[in-house]
C-alpha positions in Angstrom: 172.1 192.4 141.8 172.3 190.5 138.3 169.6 187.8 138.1 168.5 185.1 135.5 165.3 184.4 135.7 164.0 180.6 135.3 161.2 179.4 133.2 158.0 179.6 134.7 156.8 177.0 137.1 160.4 175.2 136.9 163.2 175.6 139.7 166.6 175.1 139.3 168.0 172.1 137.7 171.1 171.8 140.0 168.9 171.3 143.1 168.1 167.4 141.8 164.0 168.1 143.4 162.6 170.3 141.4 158.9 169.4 142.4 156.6 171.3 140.0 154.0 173.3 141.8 150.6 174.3 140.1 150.3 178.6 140.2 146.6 178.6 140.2 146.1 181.2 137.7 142.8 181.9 136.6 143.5 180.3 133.4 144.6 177.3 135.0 141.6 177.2 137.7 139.3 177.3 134.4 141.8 174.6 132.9 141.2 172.1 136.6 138.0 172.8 136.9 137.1 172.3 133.2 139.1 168.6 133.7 137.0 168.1 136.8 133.4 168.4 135.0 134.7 166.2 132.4 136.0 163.3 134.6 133.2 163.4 136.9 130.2 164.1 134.2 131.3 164.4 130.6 132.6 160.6 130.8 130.5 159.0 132.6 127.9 160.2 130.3 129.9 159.1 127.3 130.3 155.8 127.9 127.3 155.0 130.5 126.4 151.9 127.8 130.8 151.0 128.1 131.1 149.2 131.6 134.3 148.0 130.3 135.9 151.0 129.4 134.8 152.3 132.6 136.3 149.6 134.6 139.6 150.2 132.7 139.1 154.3 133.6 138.5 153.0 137.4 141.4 150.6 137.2 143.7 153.5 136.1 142.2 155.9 138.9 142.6 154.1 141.8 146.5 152.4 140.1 147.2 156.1 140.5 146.3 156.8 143.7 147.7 153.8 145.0 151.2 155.3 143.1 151.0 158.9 144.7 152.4 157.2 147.8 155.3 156.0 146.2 155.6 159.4 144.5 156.2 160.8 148.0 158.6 158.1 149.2 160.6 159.2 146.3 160.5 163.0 147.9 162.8 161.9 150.7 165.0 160.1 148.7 163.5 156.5 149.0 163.0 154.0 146.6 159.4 152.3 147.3 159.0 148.9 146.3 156.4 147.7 149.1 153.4 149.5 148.0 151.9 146.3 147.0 152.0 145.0 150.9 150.4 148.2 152.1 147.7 147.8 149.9 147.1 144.5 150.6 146.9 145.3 154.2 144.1 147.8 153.5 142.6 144.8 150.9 142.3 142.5 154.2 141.3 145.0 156.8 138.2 146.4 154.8 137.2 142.5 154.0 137.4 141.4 157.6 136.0 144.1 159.1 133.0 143.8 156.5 132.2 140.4 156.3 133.2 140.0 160.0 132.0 142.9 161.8 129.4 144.6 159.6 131.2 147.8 159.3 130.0 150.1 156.5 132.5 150.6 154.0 132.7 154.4 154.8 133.9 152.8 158.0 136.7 150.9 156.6 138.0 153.2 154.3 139.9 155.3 156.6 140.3 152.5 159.5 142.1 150.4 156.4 144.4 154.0 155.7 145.0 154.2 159.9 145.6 150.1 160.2 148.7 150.5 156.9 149.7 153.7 158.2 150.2 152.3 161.4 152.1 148.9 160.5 154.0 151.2 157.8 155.4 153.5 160.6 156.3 150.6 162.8 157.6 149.0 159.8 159.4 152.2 158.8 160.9 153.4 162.0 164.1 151.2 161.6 164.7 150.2 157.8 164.2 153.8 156.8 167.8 154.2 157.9 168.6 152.2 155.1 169.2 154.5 151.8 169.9 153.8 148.0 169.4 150.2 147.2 169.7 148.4 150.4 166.2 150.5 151.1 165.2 149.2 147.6 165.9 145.4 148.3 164.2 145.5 152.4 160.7 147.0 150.5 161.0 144.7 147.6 161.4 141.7 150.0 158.4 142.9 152.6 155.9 142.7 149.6 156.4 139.1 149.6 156.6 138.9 153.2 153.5 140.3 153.6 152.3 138.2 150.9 153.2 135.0 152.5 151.9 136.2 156.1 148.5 136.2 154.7 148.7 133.0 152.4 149.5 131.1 155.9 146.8 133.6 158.6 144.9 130.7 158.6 141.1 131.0 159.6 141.6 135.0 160.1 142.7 135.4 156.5 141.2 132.0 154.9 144.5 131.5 153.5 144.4 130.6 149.9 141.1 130.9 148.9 141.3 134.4 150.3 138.2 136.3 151.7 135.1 136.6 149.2 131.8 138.2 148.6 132.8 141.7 150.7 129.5 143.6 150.2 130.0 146.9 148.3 128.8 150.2 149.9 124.9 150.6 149.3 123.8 152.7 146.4 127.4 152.4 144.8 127.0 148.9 142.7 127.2 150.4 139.4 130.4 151.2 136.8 129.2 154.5 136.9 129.0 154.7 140.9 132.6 153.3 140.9 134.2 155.3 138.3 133.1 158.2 139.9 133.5 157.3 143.5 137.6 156.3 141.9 137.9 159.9 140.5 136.7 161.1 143.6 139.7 159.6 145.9 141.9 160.4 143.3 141.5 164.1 143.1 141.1 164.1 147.2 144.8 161.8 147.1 146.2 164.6 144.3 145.1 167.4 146.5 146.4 166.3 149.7 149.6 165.4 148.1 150.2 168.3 146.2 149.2 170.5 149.4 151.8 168.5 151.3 154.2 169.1 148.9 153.9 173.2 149.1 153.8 173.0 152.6 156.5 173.0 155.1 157.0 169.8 155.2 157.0 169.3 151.9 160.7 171.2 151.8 161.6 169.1 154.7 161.1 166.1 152.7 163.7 167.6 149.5 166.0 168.7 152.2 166.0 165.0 153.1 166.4 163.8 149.7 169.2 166.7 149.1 171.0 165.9 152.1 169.4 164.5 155.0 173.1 165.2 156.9 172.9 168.9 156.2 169.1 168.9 157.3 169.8 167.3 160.9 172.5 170.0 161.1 170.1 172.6 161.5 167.8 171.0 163.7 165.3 168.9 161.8 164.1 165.6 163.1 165.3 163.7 160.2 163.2 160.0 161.8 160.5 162.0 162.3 160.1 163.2 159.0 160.9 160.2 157.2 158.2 158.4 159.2 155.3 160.6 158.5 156.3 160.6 154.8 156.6 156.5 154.9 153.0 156.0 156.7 151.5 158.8 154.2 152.4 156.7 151.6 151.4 153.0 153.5 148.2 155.0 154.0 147.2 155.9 150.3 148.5 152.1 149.6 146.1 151.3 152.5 142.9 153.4 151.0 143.8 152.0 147.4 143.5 148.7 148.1 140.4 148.7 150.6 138.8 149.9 147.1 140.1 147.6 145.0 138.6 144.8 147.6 135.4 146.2 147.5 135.3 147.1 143.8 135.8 143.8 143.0 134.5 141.8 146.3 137.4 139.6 146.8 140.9 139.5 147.7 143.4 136.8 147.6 147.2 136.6 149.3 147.6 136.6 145.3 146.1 139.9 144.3 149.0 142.0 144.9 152.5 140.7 144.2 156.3 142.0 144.0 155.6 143.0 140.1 152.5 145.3 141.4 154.6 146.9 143.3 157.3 147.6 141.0 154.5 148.8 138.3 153.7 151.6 140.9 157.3 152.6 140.6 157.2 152.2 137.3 154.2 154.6 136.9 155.9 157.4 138.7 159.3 156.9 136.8 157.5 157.3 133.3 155.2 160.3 134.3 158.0 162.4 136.2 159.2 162.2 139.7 159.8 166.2 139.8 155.7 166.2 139.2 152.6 165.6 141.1 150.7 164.4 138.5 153.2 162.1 137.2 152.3 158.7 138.9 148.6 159.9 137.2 150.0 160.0 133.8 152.4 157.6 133.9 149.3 154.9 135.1 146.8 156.0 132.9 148.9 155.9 129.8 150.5 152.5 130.5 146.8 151.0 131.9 145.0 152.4 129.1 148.0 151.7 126.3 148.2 148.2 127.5 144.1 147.4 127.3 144.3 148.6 123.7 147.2 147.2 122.7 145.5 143.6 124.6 147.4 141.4 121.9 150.5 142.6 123.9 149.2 141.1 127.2 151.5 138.3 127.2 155.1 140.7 126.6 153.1 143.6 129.4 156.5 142.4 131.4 158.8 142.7 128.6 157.6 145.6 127.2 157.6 147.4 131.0 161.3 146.6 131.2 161.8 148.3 127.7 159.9 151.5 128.4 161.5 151.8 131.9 165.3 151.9 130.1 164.2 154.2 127.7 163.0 156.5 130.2 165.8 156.4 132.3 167.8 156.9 129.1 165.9 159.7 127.4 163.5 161.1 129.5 165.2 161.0 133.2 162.3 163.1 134.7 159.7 161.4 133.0 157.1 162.1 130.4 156.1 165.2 132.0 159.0 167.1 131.5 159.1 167.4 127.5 156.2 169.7 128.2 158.4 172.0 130.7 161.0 171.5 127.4 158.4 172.5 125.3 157.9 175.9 127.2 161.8 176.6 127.5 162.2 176.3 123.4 158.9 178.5 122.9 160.4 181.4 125.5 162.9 183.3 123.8 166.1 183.5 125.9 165.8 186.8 127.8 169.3 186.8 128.7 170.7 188.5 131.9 168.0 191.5 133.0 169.1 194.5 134.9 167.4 196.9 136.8 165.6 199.8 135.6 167.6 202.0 137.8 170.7 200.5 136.7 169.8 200.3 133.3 168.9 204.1 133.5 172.3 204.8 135.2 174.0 203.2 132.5 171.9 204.8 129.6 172.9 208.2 131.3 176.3 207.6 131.3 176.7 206.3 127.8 174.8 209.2 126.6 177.0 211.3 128.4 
C-alpha cells in the first residue's frame, strides 16, 4: 500500500478538526516541565517586588482557563458566547456561600464548577439543538440574561451594589499566593482538557463537529455528548470566576458582560481552535499586549475587531498554526515512500 506520510503532530487538513495532540517525548517532557519550574518559581521570584505585573500574569491565567471551555464548545461544533454568564454564576455562588455560610473557599471552588455545570446542562439540554449562528445568538443573549437576573435578585444578590468583601482563602492574600494558586488551575484546566481531548470522548466530540448526522448513525448519543461537553465548559466558566470573586473580593451584575464573553472567543480564535493551548496564547498575548500598549485602552474594542478579521483572514487556525507551517517548510518533502519489500522487488527487477 502507497502511503504519504503527514507532518509530525498534524492530521489531515481535509478532516476540518485537526486537534493537535502533545507526543510526550522526552524532549518535550524536559520542554513542560522546564515551563512548569519557570511559571511556578522562576517568575514569581522575578518579579516578587512587581505586584502589578503579577496581577496582569494572574489576570491572563485564570482569562485562559475561563477560555478552555469555550475551546471545547468549539470541539462539537458550537459557537460559545455565554461563558461570561457561567462565570458569573460561579462569581455569585462562591460570594454567597462565603459571606453567607462560612464555607472555606476550597469548599466553593468546586461547589461553584457543580452549581454552573448544573444550570449549564439544564440550560444546554434544549438550545444545543440549535447549530451555526442561531446557537451563536441564544448564548450571546443568555449572557445578558443572566446578567439582568442578578442586577434584579434582590436581597439574595444585593442587586446593584453586588456582594462585597468575600474573604480570600487563609494563607493566600499575597500576589505571589495568587499568581501561583492561578497557574495552578490553569495547568490542572489544560491537563484535563487536553486528556479529554485524546480520550474517547474526545473523538466523539469531532465526530459531532464533522457530522453529528453520521455520528447518530452509528449509535452515538449525540444529546448526551453535547451536554457533557456544554457543562464541562459552564464548569471551567464556573471555577474561573469563583477566582476571580475571590481574587478580587467583589462581584457586581457588572463584572462580566456580553463583550467578556466574546473576548473568550476571541482568545481561542487568535491562538488556534485545532490547539489546546490556543485559548492560552491567544489570552496572554492579547492581556499582556494590551497592558503594555495601555495608551490603547480606549480603541481595546476597536482594535479587537481588527485583529479578529485578520485572523479570520490570514491565520484561519490561529496563531498557533504558523509554527505547524514552520515545521512543514523546514521538512523536506519526502514524497510518496514504498516498502522496503517492494522497493527491493522493484530494484530486482530493474537490475534484471
Amino acid at each position: 500500500m502507497v502511503t504519504r506520510p503527514l507532518p509530525s503532530g498534524s492530521q489531515t487538513s481535509g478532516d476540518g478538526s485537526a486537534i493537535a495532540r502533545l507526543d510526550l517525548t522526552p524532549a518535550r517532557l524536559v520542554t513542560v516541565a522546564a515551563a512548569v519550574l519557570a511559571a511556578l518559581v522562576v517568575v514569581p521570584l522575578v518579579l516578587a517586588g512587581q505586584p502589578y505585573f503579577l496581577n496582569v500574569l494572574t489576570n491572563a491565567a485564570i482569562l485562559s482557563f475561563i477560555s478552555l471551555g469555550v475551546w471545547v464548545t468549539f470541539s462539537i461544533g458550537r459557537i460559545n458566547i455565554a461563558q461570561g454568564a457561567f462565570a458569573m454564576i460561579g462569581g455569585y455562588t462562591t460570594a454567597i456561600l462565603s459571606t453567607r455560610y462560612g464555607l472555606s473557599f476550597w469548599l466553593c471552588l468546586p461547589l461553584s464548577a457543580l452549581v454552573a455545570a448544573a444550570i449549564g446542562a439544564l440550560i444546554g439540554w434544549p438550545i444545543l439543538r440549535l447549530r451555526g449562528v442561531y446557537f451563536a445568538m441564544i448564548t450571546l443573549s443568555l449572557t445578558e440574561a443572566v446578567r439582568l437576573a442578578f442586577l434584579n435578585g434582590g436581597e439574595f444578590t444585593q442587586g446593584a451594589s453586588g456582594i462585597v468583601n468575600i474573604p480570600r482563602p487563609a494563607g493566600i492574600d499575597s500576589p505571589v499566593a495568587f499568581y501561583e494558586l492561578a497557574v495552578v488551575l490553569l495547568l490542572l484546566g489544560l491537563l484535563a482538557v487536553w486528556r479529554l481531548s485524546t480520550s474517547r470522548i474526545g473523538w466523539v466530540f469531532r465526530s459531532l463537529r464533522l457530522n453529528e448526522e453520521l455520528a447518530c448513525s452509528i449509535g452515538i448519543d449525540i444529546a448526551r455528548y453535547r451536554i457533557i461537553a456544554f457543562a464541562f465548559s459552564c464548569a471551567l466558566g464556573g471555577v474561573g470566576g469563583a477566582f476571580f470573586a475571590t481574587f478580587h473580593q467583589n462581584i457586581y451584575p457588572a463584572s462580566y458582560s456580553v463583550i467578556d464573553s466574546v473576548n473568550f472567543m476571541l482568545y481561542c480564535f487568535l491562538g488556534g481552535l485545532d490547539y489546546v493551548l490556543g485559548p492560552v496564547v491567544g489570552a496572554f498575548l492579547l492581556v499582556i499586549g494590551f497592558e503594555v500598549l495601555q495608551e490603547l485602552q480606549e480603541y481595546q474594542s476597536l482594535m479587537y475587531g481588527i485583529l479578529m478579521i485578520a485572523v479570520i483572514l490570514w491565520l484561519p487556525n490561529g496563531i498557533l498554526s504558523l509554527r505547524l507551517r514552520g515545521r512543514e517548510r523546514a521538512e523536506p518533502d519526502q514524497g510518496v515512500k514504498v516498502p522496503a519489500k517492494a522497493a527491493g522487488a522493484t530494484s530486482g527487477r530493474t537490475s534484471g
